[in-house]
C-alpha positions as a LaTeX table, in Angstrom:
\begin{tabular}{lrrr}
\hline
Residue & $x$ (\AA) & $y$ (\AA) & $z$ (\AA) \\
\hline
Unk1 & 15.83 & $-53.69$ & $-74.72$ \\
Unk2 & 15.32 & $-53.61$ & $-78.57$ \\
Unk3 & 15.18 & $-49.99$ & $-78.18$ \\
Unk4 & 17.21 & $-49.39$ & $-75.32$ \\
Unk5 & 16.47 & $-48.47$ & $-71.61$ \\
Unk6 & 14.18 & $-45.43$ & $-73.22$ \\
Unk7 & 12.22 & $-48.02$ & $-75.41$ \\
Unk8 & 11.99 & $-50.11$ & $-72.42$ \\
Unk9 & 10.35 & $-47.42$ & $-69.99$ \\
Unk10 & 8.13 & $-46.03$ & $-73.28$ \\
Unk11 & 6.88 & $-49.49$ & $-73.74$ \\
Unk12 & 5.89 & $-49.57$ & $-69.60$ \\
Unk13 & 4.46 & $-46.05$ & $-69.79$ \\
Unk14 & 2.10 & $-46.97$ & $-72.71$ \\
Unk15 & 1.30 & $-50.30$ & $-70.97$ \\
Unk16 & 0.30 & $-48.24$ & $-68.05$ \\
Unk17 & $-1.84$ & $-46.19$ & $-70.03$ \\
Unk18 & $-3.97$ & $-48.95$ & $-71.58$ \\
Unk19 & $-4.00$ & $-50.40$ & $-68.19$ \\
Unk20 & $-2.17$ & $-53.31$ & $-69.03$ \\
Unk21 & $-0.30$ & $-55.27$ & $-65.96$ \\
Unk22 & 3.11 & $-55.67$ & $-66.27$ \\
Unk23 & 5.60 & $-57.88$ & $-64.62$ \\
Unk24 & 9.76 & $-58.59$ & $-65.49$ \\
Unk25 & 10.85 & $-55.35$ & $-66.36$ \\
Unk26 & 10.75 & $-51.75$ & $-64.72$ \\
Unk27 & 11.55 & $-48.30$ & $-64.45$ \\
Unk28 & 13.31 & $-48.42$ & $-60.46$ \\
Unk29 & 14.21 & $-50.69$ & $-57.98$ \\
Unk30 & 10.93 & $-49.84$ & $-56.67$ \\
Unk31 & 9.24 & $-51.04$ & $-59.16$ \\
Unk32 & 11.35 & $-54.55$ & $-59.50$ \\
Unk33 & 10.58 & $-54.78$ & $-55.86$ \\
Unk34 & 6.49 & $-54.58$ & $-56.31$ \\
Unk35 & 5.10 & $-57.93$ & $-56.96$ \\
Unk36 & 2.82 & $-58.22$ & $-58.96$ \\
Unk37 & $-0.53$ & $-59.84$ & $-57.16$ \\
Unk38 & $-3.62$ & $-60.25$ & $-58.75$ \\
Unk39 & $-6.47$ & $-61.86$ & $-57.06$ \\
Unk40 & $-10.15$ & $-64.16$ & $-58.87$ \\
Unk41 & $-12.80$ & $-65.57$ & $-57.42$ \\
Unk42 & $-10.92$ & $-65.41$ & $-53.74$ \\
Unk43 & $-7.55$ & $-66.50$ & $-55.34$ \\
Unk44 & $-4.82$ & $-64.64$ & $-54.85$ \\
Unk45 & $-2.21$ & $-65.35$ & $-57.53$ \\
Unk46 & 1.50 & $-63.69$ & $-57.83$ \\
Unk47 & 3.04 & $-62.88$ & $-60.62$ \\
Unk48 & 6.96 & $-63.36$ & $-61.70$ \\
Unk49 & 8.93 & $-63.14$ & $-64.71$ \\
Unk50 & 12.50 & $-63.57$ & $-65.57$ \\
Unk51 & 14.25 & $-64.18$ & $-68.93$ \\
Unk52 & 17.86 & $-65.80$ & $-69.73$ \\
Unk53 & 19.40 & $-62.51$ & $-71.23$ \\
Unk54 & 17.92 & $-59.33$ & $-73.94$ \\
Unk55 & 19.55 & $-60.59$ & $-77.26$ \\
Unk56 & 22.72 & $-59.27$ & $-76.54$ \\
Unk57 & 21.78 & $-55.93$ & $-76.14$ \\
Unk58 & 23.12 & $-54.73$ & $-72.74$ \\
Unk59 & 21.16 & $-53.59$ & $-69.76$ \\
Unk60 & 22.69 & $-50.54$ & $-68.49$ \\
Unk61 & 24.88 & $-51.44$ & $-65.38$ \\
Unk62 & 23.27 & $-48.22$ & $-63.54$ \\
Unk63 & 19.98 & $-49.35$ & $-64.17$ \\
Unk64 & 20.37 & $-53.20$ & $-63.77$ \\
Unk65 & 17.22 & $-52.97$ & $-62.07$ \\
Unk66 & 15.44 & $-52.39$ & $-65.69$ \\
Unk67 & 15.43 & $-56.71$ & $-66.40$ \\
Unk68 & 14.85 & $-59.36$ & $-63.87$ \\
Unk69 & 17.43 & $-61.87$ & $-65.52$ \\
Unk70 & 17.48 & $-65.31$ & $-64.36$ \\
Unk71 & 19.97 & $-65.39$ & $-61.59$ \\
Unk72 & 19.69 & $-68.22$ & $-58.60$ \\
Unk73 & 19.99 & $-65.76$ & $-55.41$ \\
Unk74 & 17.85 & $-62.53$ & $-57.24$ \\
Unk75 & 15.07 & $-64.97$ & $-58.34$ \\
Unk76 & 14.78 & $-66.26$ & $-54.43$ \\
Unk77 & 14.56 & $-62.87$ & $-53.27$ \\
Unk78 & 11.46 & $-62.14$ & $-55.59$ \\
Unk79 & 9.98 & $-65.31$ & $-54.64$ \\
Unk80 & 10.39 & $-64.01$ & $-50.71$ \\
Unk81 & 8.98 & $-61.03$ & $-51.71$ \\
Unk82 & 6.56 & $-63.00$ & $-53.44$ \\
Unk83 & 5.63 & $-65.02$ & $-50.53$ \\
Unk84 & 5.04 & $-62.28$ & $-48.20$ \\
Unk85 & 1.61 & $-61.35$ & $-49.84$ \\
Unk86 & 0.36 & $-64.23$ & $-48.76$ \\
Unk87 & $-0.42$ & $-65.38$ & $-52.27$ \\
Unk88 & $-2.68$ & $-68.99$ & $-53.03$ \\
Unk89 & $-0.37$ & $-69.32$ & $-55.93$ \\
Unk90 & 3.01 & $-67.91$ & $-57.11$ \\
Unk91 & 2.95 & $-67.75$ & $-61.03$ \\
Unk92 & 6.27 & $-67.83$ & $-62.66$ \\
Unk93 & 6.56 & $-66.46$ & $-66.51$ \\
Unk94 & 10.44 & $-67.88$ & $-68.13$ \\
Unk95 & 12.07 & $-66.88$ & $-71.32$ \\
Unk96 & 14.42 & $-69.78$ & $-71.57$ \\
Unk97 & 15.20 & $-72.49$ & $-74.17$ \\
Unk98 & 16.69 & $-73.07$ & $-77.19$ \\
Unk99 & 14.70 & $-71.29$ & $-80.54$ \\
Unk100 & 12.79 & $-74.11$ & $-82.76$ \\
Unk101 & 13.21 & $-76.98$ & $-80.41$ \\
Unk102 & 10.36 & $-79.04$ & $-79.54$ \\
Unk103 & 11.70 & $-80.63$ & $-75.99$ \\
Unk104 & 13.18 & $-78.55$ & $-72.87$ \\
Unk105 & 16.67 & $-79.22$ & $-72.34$ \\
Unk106 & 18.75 & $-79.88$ & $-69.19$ \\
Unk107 & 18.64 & $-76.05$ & $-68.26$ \\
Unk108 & 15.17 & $-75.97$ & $-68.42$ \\
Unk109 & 14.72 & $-78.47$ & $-66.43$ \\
Unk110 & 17.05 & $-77.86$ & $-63.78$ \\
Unk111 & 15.14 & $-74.16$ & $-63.38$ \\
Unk112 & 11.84 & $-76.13$ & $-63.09$ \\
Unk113 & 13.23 & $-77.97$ & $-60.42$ \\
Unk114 & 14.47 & $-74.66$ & $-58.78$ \\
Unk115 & 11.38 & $-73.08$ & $-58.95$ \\
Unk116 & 9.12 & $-75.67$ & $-57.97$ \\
Unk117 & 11.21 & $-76.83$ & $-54.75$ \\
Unk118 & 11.53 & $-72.47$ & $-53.62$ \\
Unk119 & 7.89 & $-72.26$ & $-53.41$ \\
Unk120 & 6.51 & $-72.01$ & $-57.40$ \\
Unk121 & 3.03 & $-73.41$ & $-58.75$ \\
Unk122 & 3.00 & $-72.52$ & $-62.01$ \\
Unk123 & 5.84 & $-72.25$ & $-64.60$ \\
Unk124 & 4.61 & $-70.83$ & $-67.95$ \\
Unk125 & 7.72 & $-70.42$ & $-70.33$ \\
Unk126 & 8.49 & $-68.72$ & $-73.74$ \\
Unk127 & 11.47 & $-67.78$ & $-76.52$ \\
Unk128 & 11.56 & $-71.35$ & $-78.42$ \\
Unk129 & 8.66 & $-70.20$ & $-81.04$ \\
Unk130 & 7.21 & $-73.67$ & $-80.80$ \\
Unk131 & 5.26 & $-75.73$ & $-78.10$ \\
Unk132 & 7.49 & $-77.88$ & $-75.99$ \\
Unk133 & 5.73 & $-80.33$ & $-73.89$ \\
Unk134 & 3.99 & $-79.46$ & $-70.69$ \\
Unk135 & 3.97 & $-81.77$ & $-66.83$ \\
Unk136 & 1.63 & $-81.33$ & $-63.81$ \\
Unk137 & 4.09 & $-83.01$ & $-61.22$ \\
Unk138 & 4.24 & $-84.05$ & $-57.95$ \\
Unk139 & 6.69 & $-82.59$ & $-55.58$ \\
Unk140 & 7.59 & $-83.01$ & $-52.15$ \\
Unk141 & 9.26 & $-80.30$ & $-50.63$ \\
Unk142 & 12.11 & $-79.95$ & $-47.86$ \\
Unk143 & 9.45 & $-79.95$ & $-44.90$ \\
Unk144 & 8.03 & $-82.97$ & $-46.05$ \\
Unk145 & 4.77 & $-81.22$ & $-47.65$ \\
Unk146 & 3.80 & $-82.59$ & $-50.84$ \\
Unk147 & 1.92 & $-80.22$ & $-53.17$ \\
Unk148 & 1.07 & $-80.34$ & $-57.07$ \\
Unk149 & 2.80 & $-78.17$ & $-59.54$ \\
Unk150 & 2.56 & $-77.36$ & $-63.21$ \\
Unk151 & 5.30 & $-76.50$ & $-65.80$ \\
Unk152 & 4.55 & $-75.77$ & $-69.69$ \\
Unk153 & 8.31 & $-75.54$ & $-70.97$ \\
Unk154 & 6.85 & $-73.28$ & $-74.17$ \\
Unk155 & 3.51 & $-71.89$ & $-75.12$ \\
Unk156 & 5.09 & $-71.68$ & $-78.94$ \\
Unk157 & 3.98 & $-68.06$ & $-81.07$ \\
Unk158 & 0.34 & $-67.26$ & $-80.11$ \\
Unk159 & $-0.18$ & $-64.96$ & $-83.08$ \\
Unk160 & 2.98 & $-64.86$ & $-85.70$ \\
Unk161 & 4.03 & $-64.33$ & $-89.41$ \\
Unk162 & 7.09 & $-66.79$ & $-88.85$ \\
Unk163 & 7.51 & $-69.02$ & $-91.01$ \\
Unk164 & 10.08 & $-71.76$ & $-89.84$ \\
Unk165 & 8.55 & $-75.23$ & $-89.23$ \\
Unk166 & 5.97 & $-75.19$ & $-86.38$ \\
Unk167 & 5.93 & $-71.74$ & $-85.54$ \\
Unk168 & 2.37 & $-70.65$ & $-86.33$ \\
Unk169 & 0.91 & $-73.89$ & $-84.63$ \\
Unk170 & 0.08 & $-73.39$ & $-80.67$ \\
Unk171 & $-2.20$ & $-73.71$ & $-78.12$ \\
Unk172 & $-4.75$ & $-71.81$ & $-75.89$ \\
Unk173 & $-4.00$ & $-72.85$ & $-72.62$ \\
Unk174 & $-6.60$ & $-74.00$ & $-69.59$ \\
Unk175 & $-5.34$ & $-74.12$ & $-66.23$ \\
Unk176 & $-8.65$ & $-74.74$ & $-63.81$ \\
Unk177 & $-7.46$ & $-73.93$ & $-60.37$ \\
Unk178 & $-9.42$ & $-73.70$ & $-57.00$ \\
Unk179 & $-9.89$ & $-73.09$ & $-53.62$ \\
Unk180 & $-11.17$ & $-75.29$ & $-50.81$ \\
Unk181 & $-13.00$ & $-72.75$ & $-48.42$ \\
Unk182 & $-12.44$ & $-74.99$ & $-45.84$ \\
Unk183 & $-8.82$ & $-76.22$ & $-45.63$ \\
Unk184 & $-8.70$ & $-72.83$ & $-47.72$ \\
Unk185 & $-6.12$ & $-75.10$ & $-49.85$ \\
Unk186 & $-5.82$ & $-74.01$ & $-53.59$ \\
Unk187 & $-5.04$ & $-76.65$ & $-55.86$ \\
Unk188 & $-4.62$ & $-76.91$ & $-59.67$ \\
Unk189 & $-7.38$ & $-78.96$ & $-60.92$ \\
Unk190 & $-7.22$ & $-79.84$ & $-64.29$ \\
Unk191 & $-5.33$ & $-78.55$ & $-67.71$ \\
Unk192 & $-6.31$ & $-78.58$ & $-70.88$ \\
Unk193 & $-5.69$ & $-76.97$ & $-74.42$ \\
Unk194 & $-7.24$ & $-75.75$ & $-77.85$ \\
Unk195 & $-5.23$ & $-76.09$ & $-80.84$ \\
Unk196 & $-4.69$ & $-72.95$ & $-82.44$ \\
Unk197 & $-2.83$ & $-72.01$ & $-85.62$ \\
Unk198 & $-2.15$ & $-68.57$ & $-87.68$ \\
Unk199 & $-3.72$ & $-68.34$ & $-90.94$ \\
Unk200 & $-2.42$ & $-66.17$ & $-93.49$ \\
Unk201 & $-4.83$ & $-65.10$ & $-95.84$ \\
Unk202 & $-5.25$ & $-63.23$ & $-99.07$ \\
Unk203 & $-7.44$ & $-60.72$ & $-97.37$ \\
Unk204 & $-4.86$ & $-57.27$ & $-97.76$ \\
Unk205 & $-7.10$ & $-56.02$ & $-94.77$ \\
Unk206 & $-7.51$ & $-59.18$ & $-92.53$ \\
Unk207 & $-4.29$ & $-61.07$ & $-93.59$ \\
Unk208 & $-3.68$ & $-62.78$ & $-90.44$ \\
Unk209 & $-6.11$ & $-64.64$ & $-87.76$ \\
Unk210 & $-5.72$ & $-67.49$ & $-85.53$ \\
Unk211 & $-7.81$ & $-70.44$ & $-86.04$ \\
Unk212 & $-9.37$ & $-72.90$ & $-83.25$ \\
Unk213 & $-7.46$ & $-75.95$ & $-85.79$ \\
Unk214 & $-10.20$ & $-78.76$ & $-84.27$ \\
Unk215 & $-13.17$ & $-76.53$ & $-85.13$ \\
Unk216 & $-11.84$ & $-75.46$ & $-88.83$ \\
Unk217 & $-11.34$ & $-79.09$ & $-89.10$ \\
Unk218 & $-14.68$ & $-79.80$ & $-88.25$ \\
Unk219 & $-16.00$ & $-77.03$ & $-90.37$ \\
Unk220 & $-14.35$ & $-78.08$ & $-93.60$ \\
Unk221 & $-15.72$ & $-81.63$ & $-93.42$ \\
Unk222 & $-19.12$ & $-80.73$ & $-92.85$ \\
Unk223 & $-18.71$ & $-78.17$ & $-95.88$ \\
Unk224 & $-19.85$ & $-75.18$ & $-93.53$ \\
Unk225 & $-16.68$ & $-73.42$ & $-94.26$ \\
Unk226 & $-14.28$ & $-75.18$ & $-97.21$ \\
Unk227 & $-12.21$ & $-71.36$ & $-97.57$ \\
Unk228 & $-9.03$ & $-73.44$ & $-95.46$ \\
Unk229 & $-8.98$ & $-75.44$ & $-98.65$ \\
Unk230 & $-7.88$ & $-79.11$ & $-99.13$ \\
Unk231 & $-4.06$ & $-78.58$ & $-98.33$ \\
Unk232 & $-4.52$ & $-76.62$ & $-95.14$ \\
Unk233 & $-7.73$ & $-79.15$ & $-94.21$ \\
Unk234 & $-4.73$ & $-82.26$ & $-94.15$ \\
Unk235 & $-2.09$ & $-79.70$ & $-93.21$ \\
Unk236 & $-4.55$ & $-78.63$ & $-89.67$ \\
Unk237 & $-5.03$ & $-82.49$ & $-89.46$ \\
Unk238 & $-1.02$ & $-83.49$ & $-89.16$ \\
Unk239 & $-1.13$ & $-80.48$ & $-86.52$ \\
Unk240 & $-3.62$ & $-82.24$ & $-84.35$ \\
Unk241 & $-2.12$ & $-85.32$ & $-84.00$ \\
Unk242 & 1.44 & $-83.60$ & $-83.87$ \\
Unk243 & 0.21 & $-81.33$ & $-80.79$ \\
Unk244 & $-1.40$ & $-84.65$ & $-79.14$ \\
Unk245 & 1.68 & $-86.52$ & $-79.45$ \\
Unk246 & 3.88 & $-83.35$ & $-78.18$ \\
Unk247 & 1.45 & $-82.27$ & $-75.32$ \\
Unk248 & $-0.31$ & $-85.27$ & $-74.19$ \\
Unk249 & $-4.03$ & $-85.38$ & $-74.06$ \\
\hline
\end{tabular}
């Protein structure tokens, strides 16, 4: 909404053009009412998105149809609507949080919760800047099925010039999921992570690219590529362990 409801349907209409899928905002009630289902390899995954407001820039109230904001009763409705594509997995994107923190709060949490117990698999959020940890859980739900779900509370900047603490420091996310073609049960197998980071360099044409941190690590030592330089070598090194600790192994 940066630009309005007009910068809003522009930015759809280009998206459309380069054949980019979109999900979370839209130009009807139509279009709020598609979901968005994508389906790999026999897995049939749908998509959701919903964000806690548009920086205080109003959504017209004739057109509230233009943001799916995070509301209790309008995000089970999508999540019927969801359902009744008979996805494998429901995949729900959240802007939520607090900016710069490196935990989930109490809100966050309590969504999670929501989400997971009205049907969700997947929780992949944003708007904090920075990582915040991540949980494959557990859950049983009201019918007494158990089933396992997975919630990353923020994937952090993936390409940025920020420059608060921890903002250009993030991950490339794994999530290995598959399909048992007999039960024809779809599970989520494993998760795992690269370290990534932004580097700003002096290059006026290529100023900004995002480093694999582990393998610039790795290059420096074994002198293959030194251009990092000593400060950014120990600097990529702190990172490392700091994204460990944060995200677990």
């Amino acid at each position: 909404m940066d630009t309005n409801y007009s910068g809003l349907v522009s930015t759809l209409n280009y998206l459309d053009e380069a054949q980019v899928l979109h999900t979370g905002t839209n130009r009807s009630i139509e279009e709020q009412n598609t979901i968005l289902v994508q389906e790999v390899n026999n897995i049939k995954i749908a998509f959701l998105s919903f964000t806690y407001g548009t920086n205080g820039i109003s959504v017209p109230a004739d057109k509230s149809y233009a943001v799916n904001i995070i509301e209790e009763n309008f995000i089970k409705e999508q999540i019927k609507l969801a359902k009744a594509q008979n996805p494998d997995l429901i995949c729900v994107s959240m802007h939520w949080g607090i900016e710069y923190q490196s935990h989930q709060n109490t809100t966050q949490e309590y969504w999670t919760n929501f989400l997971f117990q009205n049907g969700v698999d997947i929780i992949l959020g944003s708007h904090p800047h920075v990582l915040q940890p991540m949980e494959k859980r557990s859950i049983v739900l009201e019918d007494g099925t158990q089933k396992e779900c997975f919630v990353i509370y923020s994937l952090g900047n993936f390409m940025s010039g920020q420059t608060a603490k921890n903002t250009r420091t993030s991950i490339i996310l794994n999530i290995n999921i598959s399909k048992d073609s007999y039960s024809n049960k779809t599970i989520i197998e494993s998760v795992s992570y690269i370290p990534i980071y932004t580097y700003k360099s002096s290059n006026a044409k290529h100023k900004y690219k995002i480093l694999n941190i582990e393998k610039a690590i790795s290059n420096y030592e074994k002198g293959i590529d030194t251009s990092i330089g000593q400060s950014n070598y120990l600097l990529f090194k702190n990172e490392v362990e700091r994204i460990r600790e944060l995200m677990g192994e």
